[in-house]
Each structure stands twice: as structure tokens, then as C-alpha cells.
KEKE-3310 file (N, C-alpha, C; in steps of 0.2 Angstrom, whole numbers, plus 5000, padded with zeros to 4 digits):
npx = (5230:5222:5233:5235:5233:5220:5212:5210:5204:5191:5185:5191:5194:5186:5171:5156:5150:5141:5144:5150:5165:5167:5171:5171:5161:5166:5159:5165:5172:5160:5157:5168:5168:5154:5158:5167:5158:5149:5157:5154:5148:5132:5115:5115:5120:5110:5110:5102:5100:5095:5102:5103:5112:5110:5117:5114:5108:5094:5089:5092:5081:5072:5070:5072:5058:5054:5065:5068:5068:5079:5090:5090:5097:5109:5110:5107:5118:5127:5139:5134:5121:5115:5103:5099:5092:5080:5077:5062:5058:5069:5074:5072:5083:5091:5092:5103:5114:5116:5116:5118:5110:5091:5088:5078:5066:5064:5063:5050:5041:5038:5032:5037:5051:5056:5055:5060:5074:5076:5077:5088:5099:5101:5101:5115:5121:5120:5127:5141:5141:5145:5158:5166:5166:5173:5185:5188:5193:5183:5169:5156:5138:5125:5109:5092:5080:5068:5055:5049:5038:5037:5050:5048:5039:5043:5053:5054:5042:5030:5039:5046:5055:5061:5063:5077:5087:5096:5113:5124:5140:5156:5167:5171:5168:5177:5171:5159:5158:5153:5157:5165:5155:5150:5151:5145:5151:5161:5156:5144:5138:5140:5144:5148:5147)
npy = (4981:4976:4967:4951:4946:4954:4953:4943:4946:4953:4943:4929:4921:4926:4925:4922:4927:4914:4916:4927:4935:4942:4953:4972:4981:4999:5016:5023:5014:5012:5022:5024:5011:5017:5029:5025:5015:5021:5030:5021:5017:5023:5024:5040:5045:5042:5036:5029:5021:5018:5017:5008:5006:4996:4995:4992:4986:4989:4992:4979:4972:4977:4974:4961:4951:4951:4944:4928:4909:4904:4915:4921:4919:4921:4934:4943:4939:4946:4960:4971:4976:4977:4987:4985:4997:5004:5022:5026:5037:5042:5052:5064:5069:5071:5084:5089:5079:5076:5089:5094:5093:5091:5078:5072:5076:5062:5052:5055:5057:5042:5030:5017:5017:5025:5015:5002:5009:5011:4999:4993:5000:5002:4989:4987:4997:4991:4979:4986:4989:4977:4974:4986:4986:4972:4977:4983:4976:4969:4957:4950:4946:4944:4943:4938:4931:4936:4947:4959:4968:4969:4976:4987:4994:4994:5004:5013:5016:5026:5036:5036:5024:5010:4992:4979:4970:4962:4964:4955:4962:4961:4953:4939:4921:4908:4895:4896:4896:4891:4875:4880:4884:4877:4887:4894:4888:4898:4897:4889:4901:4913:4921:4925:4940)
npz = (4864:4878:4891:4895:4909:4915:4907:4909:4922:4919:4911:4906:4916:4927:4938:4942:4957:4970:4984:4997:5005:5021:5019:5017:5006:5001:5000:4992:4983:4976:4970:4962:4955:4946:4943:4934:4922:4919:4908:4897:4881:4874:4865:4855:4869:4879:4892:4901:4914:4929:4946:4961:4975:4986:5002:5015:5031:5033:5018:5013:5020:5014:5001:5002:5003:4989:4982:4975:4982:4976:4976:4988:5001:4996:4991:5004:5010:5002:5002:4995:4986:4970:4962:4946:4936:4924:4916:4912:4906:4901:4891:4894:4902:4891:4882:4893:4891:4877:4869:4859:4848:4845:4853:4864:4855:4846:4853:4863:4854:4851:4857:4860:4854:4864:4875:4870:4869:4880:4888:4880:4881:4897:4901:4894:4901:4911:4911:4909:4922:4930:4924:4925:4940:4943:4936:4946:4956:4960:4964:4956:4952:4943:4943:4939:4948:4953:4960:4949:4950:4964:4966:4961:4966:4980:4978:4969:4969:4960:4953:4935:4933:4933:4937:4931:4931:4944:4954:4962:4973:4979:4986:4981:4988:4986:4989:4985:4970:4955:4944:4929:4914:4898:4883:4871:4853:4841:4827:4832:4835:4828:4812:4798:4786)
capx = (5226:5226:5234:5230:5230:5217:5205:5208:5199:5187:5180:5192:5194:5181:5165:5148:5148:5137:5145:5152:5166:5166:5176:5166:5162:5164:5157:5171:5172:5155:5158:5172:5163:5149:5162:5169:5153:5147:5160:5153:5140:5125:5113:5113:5124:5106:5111:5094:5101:5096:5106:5100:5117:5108:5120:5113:5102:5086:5089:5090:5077:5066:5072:5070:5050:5056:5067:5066:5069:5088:5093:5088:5102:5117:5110:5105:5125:5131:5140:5132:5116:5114:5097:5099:5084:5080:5069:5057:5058:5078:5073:5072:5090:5095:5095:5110:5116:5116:5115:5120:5105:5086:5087:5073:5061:5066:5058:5043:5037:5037:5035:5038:5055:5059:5055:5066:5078:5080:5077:5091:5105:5100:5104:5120:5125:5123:5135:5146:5143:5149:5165:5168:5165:5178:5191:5190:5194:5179:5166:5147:5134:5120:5103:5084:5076:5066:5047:5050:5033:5038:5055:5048:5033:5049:5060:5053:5035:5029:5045:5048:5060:5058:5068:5079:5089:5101:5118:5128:5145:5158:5175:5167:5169:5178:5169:5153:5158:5149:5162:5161:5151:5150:5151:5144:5159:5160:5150:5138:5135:5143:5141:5152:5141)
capy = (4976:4975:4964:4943:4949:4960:4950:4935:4950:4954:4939:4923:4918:4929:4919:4922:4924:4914:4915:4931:4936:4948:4959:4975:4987:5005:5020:5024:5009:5010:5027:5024:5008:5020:5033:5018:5013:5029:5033:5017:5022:5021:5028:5047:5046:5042:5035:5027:5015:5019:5011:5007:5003:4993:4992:4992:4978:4990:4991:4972:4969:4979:4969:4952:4950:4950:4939:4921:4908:4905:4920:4925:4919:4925:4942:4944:4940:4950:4967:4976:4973:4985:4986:4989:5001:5011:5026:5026:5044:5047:5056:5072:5073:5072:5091:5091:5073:5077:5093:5096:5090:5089:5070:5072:5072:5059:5048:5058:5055:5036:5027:5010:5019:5027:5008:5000:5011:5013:4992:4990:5005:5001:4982:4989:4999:4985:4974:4989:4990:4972:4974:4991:4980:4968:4982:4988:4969:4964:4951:4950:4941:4946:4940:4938:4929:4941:4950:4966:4972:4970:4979:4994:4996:4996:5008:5015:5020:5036:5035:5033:5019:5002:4988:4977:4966:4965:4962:4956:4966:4960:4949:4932:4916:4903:4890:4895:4895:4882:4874:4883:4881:4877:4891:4892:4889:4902:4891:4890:4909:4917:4920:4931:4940)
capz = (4867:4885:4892:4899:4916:4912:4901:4916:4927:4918:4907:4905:4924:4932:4940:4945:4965:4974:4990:4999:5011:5025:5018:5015:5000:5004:4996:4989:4978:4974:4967:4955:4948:4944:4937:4928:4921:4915:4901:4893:4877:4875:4860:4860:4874:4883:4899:4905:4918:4936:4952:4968:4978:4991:5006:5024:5030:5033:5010:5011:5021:5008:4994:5004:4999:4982:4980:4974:4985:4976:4976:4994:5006:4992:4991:5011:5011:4998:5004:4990:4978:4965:4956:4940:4931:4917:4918:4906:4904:4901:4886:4899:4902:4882:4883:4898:4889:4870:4868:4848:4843:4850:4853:4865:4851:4843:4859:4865:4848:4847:4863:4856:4852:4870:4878:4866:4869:4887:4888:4879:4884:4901:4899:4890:4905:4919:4909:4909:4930:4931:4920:4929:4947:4939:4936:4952:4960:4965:4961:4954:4954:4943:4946:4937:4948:4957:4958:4946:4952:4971:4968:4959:4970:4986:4977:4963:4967:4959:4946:4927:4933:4930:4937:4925:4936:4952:4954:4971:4973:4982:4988:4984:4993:4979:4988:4982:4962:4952:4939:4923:4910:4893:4880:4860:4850:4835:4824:4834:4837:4824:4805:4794:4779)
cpx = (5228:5231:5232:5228:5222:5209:5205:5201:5194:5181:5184:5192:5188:5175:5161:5149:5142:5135:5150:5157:5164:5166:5171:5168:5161:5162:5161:5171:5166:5155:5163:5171:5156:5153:5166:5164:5150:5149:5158:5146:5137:5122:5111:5114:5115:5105:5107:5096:5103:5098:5104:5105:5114:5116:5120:5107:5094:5086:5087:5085:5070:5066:5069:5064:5050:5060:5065:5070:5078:5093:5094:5095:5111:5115:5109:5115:5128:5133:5136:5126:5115:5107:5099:5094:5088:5076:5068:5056:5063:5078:5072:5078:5093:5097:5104:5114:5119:5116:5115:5116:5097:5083:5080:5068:5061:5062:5052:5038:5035:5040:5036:5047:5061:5059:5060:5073:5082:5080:5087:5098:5105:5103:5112:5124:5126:5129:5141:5148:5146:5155:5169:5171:5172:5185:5192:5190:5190:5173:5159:5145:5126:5113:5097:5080:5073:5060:5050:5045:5035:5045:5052:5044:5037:5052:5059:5045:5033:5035:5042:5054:5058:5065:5070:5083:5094:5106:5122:5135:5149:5165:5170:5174:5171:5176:5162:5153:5157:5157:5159:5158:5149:5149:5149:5150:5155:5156:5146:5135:5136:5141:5143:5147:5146)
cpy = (4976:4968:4956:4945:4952:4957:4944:4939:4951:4949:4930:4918:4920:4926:4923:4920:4922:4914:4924:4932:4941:4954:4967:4980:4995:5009:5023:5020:5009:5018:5028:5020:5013:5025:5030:5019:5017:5031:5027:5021:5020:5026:5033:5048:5048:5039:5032:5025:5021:5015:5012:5003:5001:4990:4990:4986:4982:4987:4984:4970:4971:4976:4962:4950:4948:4947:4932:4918:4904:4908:4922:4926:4922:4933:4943:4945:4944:4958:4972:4971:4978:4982:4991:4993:5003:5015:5024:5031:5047:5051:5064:5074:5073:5078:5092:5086:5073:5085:5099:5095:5090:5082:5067:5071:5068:5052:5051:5058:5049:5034:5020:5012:5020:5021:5004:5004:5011:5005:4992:4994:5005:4996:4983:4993:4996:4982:4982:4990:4984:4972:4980:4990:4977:4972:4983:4984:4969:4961:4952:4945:4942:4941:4941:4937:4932:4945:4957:4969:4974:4977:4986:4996:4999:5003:5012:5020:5028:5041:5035:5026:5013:4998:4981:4971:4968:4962:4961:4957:4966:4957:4943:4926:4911:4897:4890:4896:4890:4882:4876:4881:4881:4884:4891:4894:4896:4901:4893:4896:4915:4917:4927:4932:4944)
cpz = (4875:4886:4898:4905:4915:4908:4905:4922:4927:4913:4907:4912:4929:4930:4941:4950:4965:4983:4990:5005:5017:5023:5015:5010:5002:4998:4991:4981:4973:4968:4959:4951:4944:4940:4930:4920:4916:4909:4896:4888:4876:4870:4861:4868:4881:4891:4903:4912:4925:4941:4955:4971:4985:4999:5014:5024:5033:5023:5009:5013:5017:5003:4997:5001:4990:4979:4977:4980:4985:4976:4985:5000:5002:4994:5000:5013:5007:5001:4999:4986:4975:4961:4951:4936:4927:4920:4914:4905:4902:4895:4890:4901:4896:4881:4886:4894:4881:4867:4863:4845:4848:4850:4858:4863:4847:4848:4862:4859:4847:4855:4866:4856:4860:4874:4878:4870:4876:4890:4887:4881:4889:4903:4898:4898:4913:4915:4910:4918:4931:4930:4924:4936:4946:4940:4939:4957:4964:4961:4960:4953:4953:4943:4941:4941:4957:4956:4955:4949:4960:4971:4965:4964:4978:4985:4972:4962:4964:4955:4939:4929:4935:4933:4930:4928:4943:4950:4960:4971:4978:4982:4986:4985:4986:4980:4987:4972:4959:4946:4931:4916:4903:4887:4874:4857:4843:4832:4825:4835:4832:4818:4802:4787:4775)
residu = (UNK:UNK:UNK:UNK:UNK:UNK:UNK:UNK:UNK:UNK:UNK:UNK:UNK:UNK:UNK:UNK:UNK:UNK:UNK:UNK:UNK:UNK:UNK:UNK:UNK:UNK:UNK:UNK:UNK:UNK:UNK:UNK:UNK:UNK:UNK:UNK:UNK:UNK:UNK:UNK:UNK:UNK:UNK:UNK:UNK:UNK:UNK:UNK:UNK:UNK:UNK:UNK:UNK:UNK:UNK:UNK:UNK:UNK:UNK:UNK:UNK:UNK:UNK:UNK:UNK:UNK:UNK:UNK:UNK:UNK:UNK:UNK:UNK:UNK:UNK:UNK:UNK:UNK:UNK:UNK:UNK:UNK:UNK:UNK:UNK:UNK:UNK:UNK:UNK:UNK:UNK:UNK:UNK:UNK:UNK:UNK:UNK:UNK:UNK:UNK:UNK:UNK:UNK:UNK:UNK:UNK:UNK:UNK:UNK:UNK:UNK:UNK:UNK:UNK:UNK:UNK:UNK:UNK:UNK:UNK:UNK:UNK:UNK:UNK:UNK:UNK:UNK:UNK:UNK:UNK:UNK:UNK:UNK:UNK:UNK:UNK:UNK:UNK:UNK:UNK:UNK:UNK:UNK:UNK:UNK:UNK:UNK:UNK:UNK:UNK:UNK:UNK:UNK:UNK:UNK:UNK:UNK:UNK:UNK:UNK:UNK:UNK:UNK:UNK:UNK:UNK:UNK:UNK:UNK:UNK:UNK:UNK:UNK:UNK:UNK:UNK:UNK:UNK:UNK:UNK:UNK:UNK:UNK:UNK:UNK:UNK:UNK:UNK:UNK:UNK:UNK:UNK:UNK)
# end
């Protein structure tokens, strides 16, 4: 098991930034959580989850229009946004991705199948960029509330890729952390068969 240190970093102590320092995210950093990130799995090692490391202020001010208007001033500050996608096509790297098997048609067949899938291993591998972020001492700050249409029409036009959500990535400021918030005990979430 790791150890306490370790699981304060990445889940028992660690917050949802709404405030940001100065301090900046370099490419560097942004690279190794994506290396991170990556070796996390995903069904038939399909990989869907597209990123868009938003970190110049022309990037943010393509994002701005799309935001909500709670979101708008954290991320405008945030030294990083990352947009989370899927494609909706990732069944076309399965070949390079899988390649012991023809996992390709197994979703080009059923495209109720390929949606599903790439929803949910996409979802699967933001939570994985958060906790990789985490690892690599710095702070998130994911986000929903945001026009999907506007971001993809920004970023994605003329894509298979689909936005899923954002995340703000960075040093945060401790005096923007709300006090934390209530959990579902066991009980209430669980249920042993």
C-alpha cells in the first residue's frame, strides 16, 4: 500500500482549486502528467481521451465565450485548463493500441457500443489526469459548467472529438478552498452481494 503521505496527495487532504497562484505550469510538467496518465487502463487498451492543454491567454480567451459565468474568473486565472475529450472515432487507433486482436470491429459495428465506450474510458482517463496532476504536486480544479457546443465548435471543429469537461491545473491559492464536504458513508453507497 502506499503510503499516508501519498493518499493525503492524492485524495484525503487534496482540494478542488478555486483560486490560483502565480506560480507557473511548464511544459514539462504537463508532459509527465500525460505520461502519467496514460499507463492508466482503459477497455481494450482504447485510450479515447483527447487533451487540449490550454495555456496562453490567445487559448483562454477562445475558451472564455464558453464558459459559465462561475467558472469564468478561476479558469481565466488558472495557469492551465485542460479540456477533456473523447474522440468518437478511437476505434481507428485499436490496430496501433491493441493489436492481438481486431478490436476495431467490435465498435464500428455497434455505434451505441463505440459512444458508450469512448463516454466512459474517456471519463476514466480524466480522473486519471487529475490524480496524475496530484502526483506530480499540483492542484485541479475540474469543471462542468461550460457550453459543450461552443468548446467543440472552438477546438474541435471538423473532429471526431467531443468535449467531456475541463480541468484547471495548477499551484492553488488555499484561500479560495471551500470547507470540505460531506461524503456517502459506506452504507449509504455500498452493498456487499
Amino acid at each position: 500500500m502506499i503510503d499516508a503521505a501519498a493518499l493525503d496527495a492524492l485524495f484525503l487532504t487534496a482540494r478542488t482549486q478555486n483560486k490560483w497562484t502565480s506560480e507557473p505550469v511548464t511544459e514539462a510538467e504537463i508532459r509527465r502528467v500525460y505520461d502519467i496518465l496514460r499507463q492508466g487502463p482503459t477497455s481494450a487498451n482504447s485510450s479515447p481521451a483527447r487533451f487540449v492543454f490550454i495555456t496562453t491567454p490567445e487559448g483562454k480567451e477562445k475558451l472564455r465565450p464558453a464558459l459559465s459565468s462561475g467558472n469564468l474568473e478561476k479558469t481565466m486565472a488558472a495557469p492551465v485548463t485542460a479540456i477533456v475529450a473523447v474522440d468518437m472515432e478511437f476505434y481507428e487507433k485499436l490496430p496501433q493500441l491493441f493489436p492481438h486482436d481486431d478490436a476495431r470491429s467490435w465498435f464500428t459495428s455497434s455505434k451505441a457500443l463505440a459512444d458508450e465506450t469512448a463516454f466512459r474510458n474517456g471519463t476514466l482517463q480524466g480522473a486519471y489526469l487529475m490524480i496524475a496532476a496530484r502526483a506530480c504536486g499540483l492542484d485541479v480544479g475540474a469543471m462542468s459548467g461550460f457550453d459543450k457546443a461552443k468548446v467543440d465548435e472552438a477546438f474541435f471543429a471538423g473532429t471526431s472529438i467531443k468535449s467531456n469537461f475541463l480541468c484547471n491545473i495548477g499551484h492553488g491559492d488555499p484561500s479560495g478552498v471551500y470547507p470540505k464536504l460531506p461524503r456517502l458513508s459506506f452504507e449509504e453507497a455500498c452493498t456487499l452481494a
